[in-house]
N, C-alpha and C positions, 0 to 999 in steps of 0.2 A: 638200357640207359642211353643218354644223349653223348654225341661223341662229342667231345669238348669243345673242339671249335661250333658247336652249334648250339653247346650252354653258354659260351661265350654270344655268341648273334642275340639269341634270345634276349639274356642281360643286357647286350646292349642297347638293344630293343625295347623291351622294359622302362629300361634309363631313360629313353627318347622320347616315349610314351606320356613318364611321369614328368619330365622338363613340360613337352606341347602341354599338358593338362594344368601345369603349372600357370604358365605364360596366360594360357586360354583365360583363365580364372582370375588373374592379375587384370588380362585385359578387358573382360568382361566387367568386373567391378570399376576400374577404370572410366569405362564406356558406361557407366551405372550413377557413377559420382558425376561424371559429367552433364548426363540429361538430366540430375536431380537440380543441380547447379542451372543447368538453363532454364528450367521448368521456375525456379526462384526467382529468377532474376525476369522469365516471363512478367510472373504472378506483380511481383514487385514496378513494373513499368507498368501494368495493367493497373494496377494500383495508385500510382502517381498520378495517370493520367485520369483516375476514376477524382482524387482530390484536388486535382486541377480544374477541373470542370466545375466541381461543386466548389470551391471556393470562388471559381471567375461567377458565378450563378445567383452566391448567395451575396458576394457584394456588391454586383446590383440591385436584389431584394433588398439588402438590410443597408441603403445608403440613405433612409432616412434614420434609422438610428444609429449611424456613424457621424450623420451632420450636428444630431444633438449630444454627443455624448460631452462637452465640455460642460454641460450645463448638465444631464442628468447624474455624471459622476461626480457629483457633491462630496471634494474629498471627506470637510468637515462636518456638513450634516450625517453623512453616513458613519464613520468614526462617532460620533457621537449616538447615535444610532445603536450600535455595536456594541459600545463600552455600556450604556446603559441597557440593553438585552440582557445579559450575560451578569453586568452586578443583581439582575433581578431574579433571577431564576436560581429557582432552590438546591443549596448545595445537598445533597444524598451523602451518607460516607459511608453506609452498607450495600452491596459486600466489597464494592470499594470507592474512593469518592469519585463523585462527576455529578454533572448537570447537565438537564438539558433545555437548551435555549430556544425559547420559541418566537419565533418572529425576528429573527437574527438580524436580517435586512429591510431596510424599505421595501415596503411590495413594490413599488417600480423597481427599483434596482434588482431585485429576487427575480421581475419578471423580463429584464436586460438580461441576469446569469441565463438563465434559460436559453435565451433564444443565442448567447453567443457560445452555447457549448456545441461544440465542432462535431458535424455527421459521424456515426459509427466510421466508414471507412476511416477516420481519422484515429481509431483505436485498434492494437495490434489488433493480428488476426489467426493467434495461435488456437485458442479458444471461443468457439462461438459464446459459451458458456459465464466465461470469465473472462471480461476486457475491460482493459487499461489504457489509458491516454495521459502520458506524465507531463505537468508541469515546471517550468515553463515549456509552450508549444516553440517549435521551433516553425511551422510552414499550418498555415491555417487561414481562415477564409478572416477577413480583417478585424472583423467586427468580435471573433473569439479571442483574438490574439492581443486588442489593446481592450478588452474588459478582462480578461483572466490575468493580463500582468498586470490590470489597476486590483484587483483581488487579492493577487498573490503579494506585492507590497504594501498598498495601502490598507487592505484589511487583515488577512493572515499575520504577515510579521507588525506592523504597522500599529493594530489595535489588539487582533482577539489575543497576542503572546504575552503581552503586557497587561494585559484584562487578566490570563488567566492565571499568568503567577499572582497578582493579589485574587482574586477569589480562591484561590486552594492556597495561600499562603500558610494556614496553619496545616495543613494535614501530608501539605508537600515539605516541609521541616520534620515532620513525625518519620515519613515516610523515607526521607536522606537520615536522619536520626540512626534508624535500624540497619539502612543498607551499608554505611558509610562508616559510622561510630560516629559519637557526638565529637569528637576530637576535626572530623573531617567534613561533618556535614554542611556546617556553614562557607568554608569554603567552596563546593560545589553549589552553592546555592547562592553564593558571588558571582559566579562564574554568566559572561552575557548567554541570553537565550537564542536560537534561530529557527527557523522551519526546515524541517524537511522528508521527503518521500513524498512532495506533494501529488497526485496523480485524479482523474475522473475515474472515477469506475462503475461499468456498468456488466449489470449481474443479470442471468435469465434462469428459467426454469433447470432443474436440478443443479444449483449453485449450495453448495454447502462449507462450509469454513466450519471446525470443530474449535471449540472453547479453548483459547490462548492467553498468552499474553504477548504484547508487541517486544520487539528487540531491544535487551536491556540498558542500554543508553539512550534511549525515550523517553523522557518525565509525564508527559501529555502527549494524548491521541486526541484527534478533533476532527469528526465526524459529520460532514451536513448533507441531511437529503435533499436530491435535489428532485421532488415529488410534483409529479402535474397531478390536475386533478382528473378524479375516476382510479389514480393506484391507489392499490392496497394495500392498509397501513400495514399489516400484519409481519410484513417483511422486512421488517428492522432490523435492532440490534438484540440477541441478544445476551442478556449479563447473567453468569452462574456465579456462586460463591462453590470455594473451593476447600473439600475439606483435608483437614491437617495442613493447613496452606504454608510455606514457605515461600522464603526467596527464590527465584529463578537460579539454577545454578553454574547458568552458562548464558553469552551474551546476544544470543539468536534468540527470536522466539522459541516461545515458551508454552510447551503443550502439556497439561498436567495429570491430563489423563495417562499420557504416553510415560507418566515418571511413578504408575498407582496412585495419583491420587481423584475422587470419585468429585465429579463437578454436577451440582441442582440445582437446576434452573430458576432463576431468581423472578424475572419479570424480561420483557419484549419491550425494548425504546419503542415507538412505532415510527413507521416509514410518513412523517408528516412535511409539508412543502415547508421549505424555510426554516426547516430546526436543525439543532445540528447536538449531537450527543458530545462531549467535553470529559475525558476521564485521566484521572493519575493511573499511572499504567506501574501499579503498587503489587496488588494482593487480587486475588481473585479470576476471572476468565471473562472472555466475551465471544460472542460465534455469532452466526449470520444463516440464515439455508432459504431457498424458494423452493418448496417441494416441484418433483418433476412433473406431478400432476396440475399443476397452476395454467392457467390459461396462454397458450402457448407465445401471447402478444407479450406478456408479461415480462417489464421490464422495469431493475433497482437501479436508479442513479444516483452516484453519492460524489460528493469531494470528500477527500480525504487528507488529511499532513499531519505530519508530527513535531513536537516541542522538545528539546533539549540543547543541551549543552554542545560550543563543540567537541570534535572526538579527539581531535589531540590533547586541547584542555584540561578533557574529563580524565584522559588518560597519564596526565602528569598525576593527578589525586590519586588516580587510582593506582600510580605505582608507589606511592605513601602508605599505604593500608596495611594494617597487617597480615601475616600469612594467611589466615583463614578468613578474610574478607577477600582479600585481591585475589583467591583462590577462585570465587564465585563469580571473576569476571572475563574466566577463560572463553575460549571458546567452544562449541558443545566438544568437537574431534580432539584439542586437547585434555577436556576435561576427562574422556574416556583411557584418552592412553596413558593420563598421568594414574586410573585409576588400575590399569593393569600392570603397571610398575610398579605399583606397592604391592 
């Protein structure tokens, strides 16, 4: 056996050991956070200066369609435009209602959105796969920046919200009816409309979305592809009906496979220039996929926003409901723990 004073050295040795290895490991990760941090902020100056260029670049190209745009942004012919696409196009209500509007915009102006949607760099860069550039732009090459906010107000809120509450005006009172109770539905159906979640998005090979529904304070999703020619319509939307279908029962999307119920594929919107798919975000699913074997150039461009109420508003209604309605408009993590408490 060890004479004590040398079990003691040992331990304390030991002790000194496991401090350094501490420290080392503290300091290491440290020195780990840190170049992860610098490497970011590389990326991101690298970045800045890559959207610096192309915006100083492209507003020299596009200053002859900066010098017409007072004259080709036809508030009112386009609004007009707009409003009469959309009363025309056939309302569907299986397996849930929507339409889809073809020729949405003037083809000049369709071919204005085009050319002012802002270079990828200008869309995160989390996912090659999956990118996003949300509305409104805050820093963008000029010609994106005063056509997307004449879109985003004058047509988005402007015309297509007011267009689409009367075209689904019957089936969106059916559809508050059931969610609401008739006691409340017309109230939320008082209630002013706005947009929101506006974003571009663009999708490439292996992109897949499974069959959902959007977040339950959405009445309307509205959908427009933004299609050059030579893409492939195939790439759309799209629509399953869902069986034993219910209400969503939490206020996130809503995936109904993940709840057992079996979603069959109904029909594919197709990916066409200028149209834009319009649905009450009721009953039913919708999904999206580019197989991974798709041409690797292969690229979905869409706008996207949503229609409803706002949240504090809806929220006043919805604290009026009774228990087993305002139950349904938890949140999913509440709705689980009020479920393990019973």
């Amino acid at each position: 056996a060890l004479p004590i004073s040398l079990r003691e050295e040992v331990t304390r040795l030991t002790q000194e050991l496991e401090t350094l290895r501490r420290v080392t490991d503290s300091t290491l990760s440290s020195l780990g956070a840190a170049l992860e941090q610098t490497e970011q902020r590389a990326q991101r100056a690298e970045r800045d200066a890559l959207q610096a260029r192309q915006a100083a670049q492209l507003n020299e190209q596009q200053a002859g369609d900066l010098a017409r745009l007072d004259r080709d942004l036809d508030a009112d012919r386009i609004r007009r435009h707009v409003r009469e696409a959309i009363e025309r196009a056939p309302l569907a209500l299986e397996p849930f209602p929507h339409v889809v509007v073809e020729s949405l915009l003037p083809d000049n102006t369709y071919q204005l959105l085009l050319r002012a949607v802002p270079p990828p760099s200008f869309f995160n860069q989390r996912d090659p796969i999956k990118q996003n550039c949300g509305l409104p732009l805050d820093f963008a090459p000029a010609l994106s920046l005063r056509v997307w906010a004449f879109v985003q107000e004058a047509v988005a809120l402007g015309t297509i919200c007011p267009a689409v509450r009367t075209r689904f005006s019957a089936p969106l009172l059916d559809h508050l009816a059931r969610t609401f109770g008739p006691q409340h539905a017309a109230a939320v159906a008082a209630l002013p409309q706005s947009t929101s979640g506006s974003r571009l998005m663009l999708r490439r090979p292996g992109y897949t979305l499974a069959p959902h529904r959007d977040p339950k304070r959405t009445l309307f999703t509205c959908l427009m592809y933004l299609a050059k020619p030579g893409d492939n319509p195939d790439y759309g939307t799209d629509i399953y009906a869902v069986d034993d279908d219910a209400e969503a029962p939490y206020t996130e999307t809503y995936y109904p496979q993940q709840e057992g119920h079996r979603c069959t594929h109904v029909r594919t919107v197709p990916f066409r220039p200028n149209s834009m798919l319009i649905f009450l975000n009721s009953v039913g699913a919708h999904g999206a996929q580019i197989p991974t074997d798709a041409p690797a150039a292969t690229e979905r461009l869409s706008w996207q926003f949503y229609i409803g109420p706002d949240t504090k508003q809806l929220q006043a209604v919805v604290d009026q409901l009774p228990d087993a309605l305002r139950a349904r408009w938890r949140p999913k993590r509440e709705r689980h723990t009020a479920g393990a408490a019973r």
